[in-house]
Structures are given as structure tokens and as C-alpha cells.
C-alpha positions as CSV (number, residue, x, y, z in Angstrom):
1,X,-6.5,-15.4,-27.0
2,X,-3.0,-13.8,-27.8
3,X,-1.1,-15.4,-30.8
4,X,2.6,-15.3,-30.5
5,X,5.5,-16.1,-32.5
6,X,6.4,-19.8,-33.3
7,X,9.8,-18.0,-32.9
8,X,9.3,-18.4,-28.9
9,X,7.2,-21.2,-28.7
10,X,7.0,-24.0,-28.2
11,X,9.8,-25.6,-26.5
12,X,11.7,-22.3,-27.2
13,X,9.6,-21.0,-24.0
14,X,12.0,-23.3,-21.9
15,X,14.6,-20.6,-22.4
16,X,12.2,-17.2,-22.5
17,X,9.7,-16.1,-20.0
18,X,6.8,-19.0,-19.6
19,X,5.5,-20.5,-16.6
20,X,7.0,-23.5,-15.1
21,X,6.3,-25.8,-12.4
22,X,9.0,-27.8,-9.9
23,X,6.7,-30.8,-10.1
24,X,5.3,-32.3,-12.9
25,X,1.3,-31.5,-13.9
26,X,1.8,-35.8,-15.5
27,X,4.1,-37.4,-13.8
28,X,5.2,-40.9,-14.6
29,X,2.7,-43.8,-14.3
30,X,-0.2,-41.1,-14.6
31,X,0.4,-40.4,-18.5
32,X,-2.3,-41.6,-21.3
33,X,-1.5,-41.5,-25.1
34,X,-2.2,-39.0,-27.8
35,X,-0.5,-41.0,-31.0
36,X,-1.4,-38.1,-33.3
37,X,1.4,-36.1,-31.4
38,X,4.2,-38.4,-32.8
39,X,5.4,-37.0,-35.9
40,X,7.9,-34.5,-37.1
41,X,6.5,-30.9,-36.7
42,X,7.6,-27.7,-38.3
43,X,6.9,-23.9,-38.5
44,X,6.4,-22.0,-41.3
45,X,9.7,-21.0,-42.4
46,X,10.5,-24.7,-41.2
47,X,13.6,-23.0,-39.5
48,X,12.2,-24.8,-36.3
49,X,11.4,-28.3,-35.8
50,X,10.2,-31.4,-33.6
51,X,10.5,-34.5,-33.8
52,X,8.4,-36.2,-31.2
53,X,8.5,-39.9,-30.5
54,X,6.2,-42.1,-28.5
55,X,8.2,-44.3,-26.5
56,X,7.4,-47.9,-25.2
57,X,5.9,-46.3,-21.9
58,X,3.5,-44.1,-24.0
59,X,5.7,-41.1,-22.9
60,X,7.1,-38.9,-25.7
61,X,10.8,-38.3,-26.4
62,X,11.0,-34.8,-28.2
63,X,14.0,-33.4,-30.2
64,X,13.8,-30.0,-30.5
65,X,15.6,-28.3,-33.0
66,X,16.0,-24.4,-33.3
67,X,16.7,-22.4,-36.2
68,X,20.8,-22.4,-35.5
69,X,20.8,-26.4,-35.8
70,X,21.2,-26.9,-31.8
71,X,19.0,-29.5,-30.5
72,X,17.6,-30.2,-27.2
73,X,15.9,-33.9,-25.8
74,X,13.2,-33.4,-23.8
75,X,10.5,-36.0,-22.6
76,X,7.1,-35.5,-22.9
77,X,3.8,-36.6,-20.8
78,X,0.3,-35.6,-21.8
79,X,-3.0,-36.4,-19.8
80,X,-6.5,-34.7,-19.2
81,X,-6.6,-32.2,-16.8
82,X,-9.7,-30.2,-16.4
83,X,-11.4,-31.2,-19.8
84,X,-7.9,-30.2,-21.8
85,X,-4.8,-31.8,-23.0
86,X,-1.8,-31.1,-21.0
87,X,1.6,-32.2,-22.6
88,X,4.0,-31.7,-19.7
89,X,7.4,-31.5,-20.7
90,X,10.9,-31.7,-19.4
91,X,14.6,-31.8,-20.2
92,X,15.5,-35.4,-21.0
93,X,18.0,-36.8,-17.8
94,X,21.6,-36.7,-18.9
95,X,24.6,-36.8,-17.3
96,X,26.4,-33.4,-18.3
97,X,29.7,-34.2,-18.1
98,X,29.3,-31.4,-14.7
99,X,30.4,-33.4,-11.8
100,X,28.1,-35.2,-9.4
101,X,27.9,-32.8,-6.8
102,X,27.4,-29.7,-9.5
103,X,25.1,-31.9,-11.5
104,X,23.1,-32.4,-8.2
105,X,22.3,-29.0,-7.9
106,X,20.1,-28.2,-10.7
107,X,16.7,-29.0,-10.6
108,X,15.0,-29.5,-14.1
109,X,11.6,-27.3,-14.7
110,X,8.7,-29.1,-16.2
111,X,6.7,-26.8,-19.3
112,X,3.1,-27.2,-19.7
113,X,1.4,-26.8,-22.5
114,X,-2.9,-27.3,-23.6
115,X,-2.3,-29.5,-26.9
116,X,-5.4,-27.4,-29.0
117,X,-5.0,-29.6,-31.9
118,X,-2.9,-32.8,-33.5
119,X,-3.1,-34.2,-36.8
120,X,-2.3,-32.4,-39.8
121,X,-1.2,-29.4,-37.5
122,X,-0.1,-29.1,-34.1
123,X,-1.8,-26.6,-32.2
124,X,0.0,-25.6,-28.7
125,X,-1.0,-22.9,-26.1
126,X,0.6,-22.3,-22.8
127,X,-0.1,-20.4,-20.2
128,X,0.6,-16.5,-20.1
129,X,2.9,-15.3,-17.5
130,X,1.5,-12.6,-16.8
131,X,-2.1,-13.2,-16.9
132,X,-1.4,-15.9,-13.9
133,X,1.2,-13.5,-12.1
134,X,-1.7,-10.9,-12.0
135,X,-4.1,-13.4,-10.5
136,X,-1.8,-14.9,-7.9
137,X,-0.7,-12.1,-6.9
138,X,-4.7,-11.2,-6.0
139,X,-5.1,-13.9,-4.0
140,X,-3.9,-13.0,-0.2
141,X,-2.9,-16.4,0.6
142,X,-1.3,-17.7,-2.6
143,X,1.5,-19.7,-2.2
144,X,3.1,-22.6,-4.2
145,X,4.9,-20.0,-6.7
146,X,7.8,-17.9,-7.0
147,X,8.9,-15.2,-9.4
148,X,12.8,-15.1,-9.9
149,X,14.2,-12.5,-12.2
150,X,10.7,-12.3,-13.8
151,X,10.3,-16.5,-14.5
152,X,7.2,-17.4,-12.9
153,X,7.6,-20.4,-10.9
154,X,4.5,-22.7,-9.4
155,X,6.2,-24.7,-7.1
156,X,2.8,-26.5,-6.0
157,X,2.2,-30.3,-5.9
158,X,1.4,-32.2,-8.5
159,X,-2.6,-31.9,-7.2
160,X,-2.6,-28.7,-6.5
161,X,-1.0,-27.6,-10.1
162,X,-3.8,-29.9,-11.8
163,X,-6.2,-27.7,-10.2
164,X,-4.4,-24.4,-11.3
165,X,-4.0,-25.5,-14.6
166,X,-7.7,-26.8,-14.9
167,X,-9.0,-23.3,-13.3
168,X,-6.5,-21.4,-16.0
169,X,-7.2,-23.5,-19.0
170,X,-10.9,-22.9,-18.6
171,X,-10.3,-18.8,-18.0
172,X,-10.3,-16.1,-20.9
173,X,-6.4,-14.6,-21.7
174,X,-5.0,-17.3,-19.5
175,X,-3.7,-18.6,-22.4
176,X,-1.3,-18.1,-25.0
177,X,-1.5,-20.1,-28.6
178,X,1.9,-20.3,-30.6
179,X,1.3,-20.4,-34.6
180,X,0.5,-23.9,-35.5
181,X,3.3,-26.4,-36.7
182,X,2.7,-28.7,-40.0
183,X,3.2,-32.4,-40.3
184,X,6.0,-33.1,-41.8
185,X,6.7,-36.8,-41.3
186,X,3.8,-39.5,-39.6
187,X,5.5,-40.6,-36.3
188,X,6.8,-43.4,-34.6
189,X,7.2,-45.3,-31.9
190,X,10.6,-46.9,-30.6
């Protein structure tokens, strides 16, 4: 497995080249809990931080800060899929200040990522774009993805991405592990 730099993961992979999905791999109502995820996370250089938060429906609000001080909200689901924990994640709803008709137009993404590890460290993979590229691209009748300006896409169901992401997470080099973030803070729940 291919070890990147915390520099463009985790959440940072919502603006590089990851894989995401249109639908969610957990959607609402199909969530379980992971309480060791709740904490305040950090890389090495601690230039990069989360602050995760379980919330009252056992989802997880996640503040993402990057090294510049700019902060993102996301919310967080994890669940089993295919023997692994999946935290699925996307952007926290907003209202942008955009217009309704503007605002209507944008579609958030949902990030998945195979939670390796949560206590004193946090140990995140995701899934390697082109590793699952290559192997959709194989298959003669593949469908359920796109590939727009080199962001891979899986615009499957929820069902048929659980499969995908069971049949990847259990495959060699489908997966790519960021460094490990350290505890800084024991989490909590609103």
C-alpha cells in the first residue's frame, strides 16, 4: 500500500484528485458509531487539523482546518461495508450567500475513506484513483462513473458503491493510506 502525504489527505483530497461518489456509501439513518473518531486530530507538523464531533444522531461534524487557517465543515457518517470502516464524508449544507437558483446547481460530492485505526492515532486510507480508473475501465460494461478533467467520479447507487467499495477495500494497491494524525484533544459530543 502507497503512503502519501498528510499534506493531501485527508479532507484535503476533497480539493485534489480522489474518488468521489454522487451518492453517499452511509447515508442518513444507515450510520453506526465509532466514538474513538471524536477528538481533535493533527499531523505531524500540526499545520493541519480536525476537529471531529459526534453529534446527537451519531453522525460526525468535522472542522477541517488547513495549514493557511481556512476551515471547512463537513459531516461525517461511518458504517461497515465489506468487513472495513467507511467514514463517508461531505461538505456540511449551508446556504452560501449564492442565490437559490445558483446555489441549486451544485451538487455536493461525498469522500470515502477505510478508517485503518482510531485511538491514540487516526489512521485513514482512501481509495486510489487510479488503481480503480484502471479497473473500470477493464470492465466492458462499467457504468455508474465518470472521469471529468481527471476527478474520478462513481455515480452508482448507494448499493451498488457498497459493493465497489467492499470489492476495492479487500483488493491489493486499491488503497491509499495518508500518514497517521495524533490525538490531540479526547472528543465530544454536542
Amino acid at each position: 500500500m502507497r503512503r502519501v502525504s498528510l499534506a493531501l489527505v485527508p479532507l484535503a483530497c476533497l480539493l485534489a484528485a480522489c474518488v468521489y461518489t454522487i451518492h453517499p456509501v452511509v447515508p442518513a439513518g444507515g450510520h453506526g458509531r465509532l466514538p474513538a473518531l471524536a477528538g481533535t486530530w493533527a499531523g505531524e507538523a500540526a499545520t493541519l487539523r480536525l476537529t471531529i464531533v459526534e453529534e446527537a444522531d451519531s453522525s460526525y461534524l468535522i472542522i477541517y482546518t488547513d495549514e493557511e487557517g481556512q476551515t471547512g465543515r463537513f459531516v461525517g457518517r461511518v458504517a461497515e461495508v465489506g468487513g472495513v470502516m467507511v467514514l463517508d464524508v461531505t461538505p456540511e449544507e449551508r446556504d452560501l450567500g449564492l442565490g437559490e437558483s445558483y446555489q441549486s446547481l451544485l451538487l455536493p460530492l461525498h469522500a470515502v475513506f477505510v478508517v485503518r485505526h482510531a485511538d491514540r492515532e487516526l489512521r485513514l486510507a482512501q481509495l486510489q484513483p487510479d488503481s480503480v480508473r484502471a479497473h473500470l475501465t477493464r470492465l466492458p460494461n462499467a457504468s455508474g462513473w465518470v472521469d471529468r478533467d481527471g476527478t474520478l467520479v462513481l455515480t452508482a447507487d448507494t448499493p451498488g458503491l457498497r459493493q465497489l467499495i467492499a470489492a476495492f477495500a479487500a483488493r491489493p494497491g486499491f488503497l491509499e493510506e495518508a500518514e497517521p494524525l495524533v490525538r490531540l484533544a479526547p472528543g465530544r459530543g454536542r
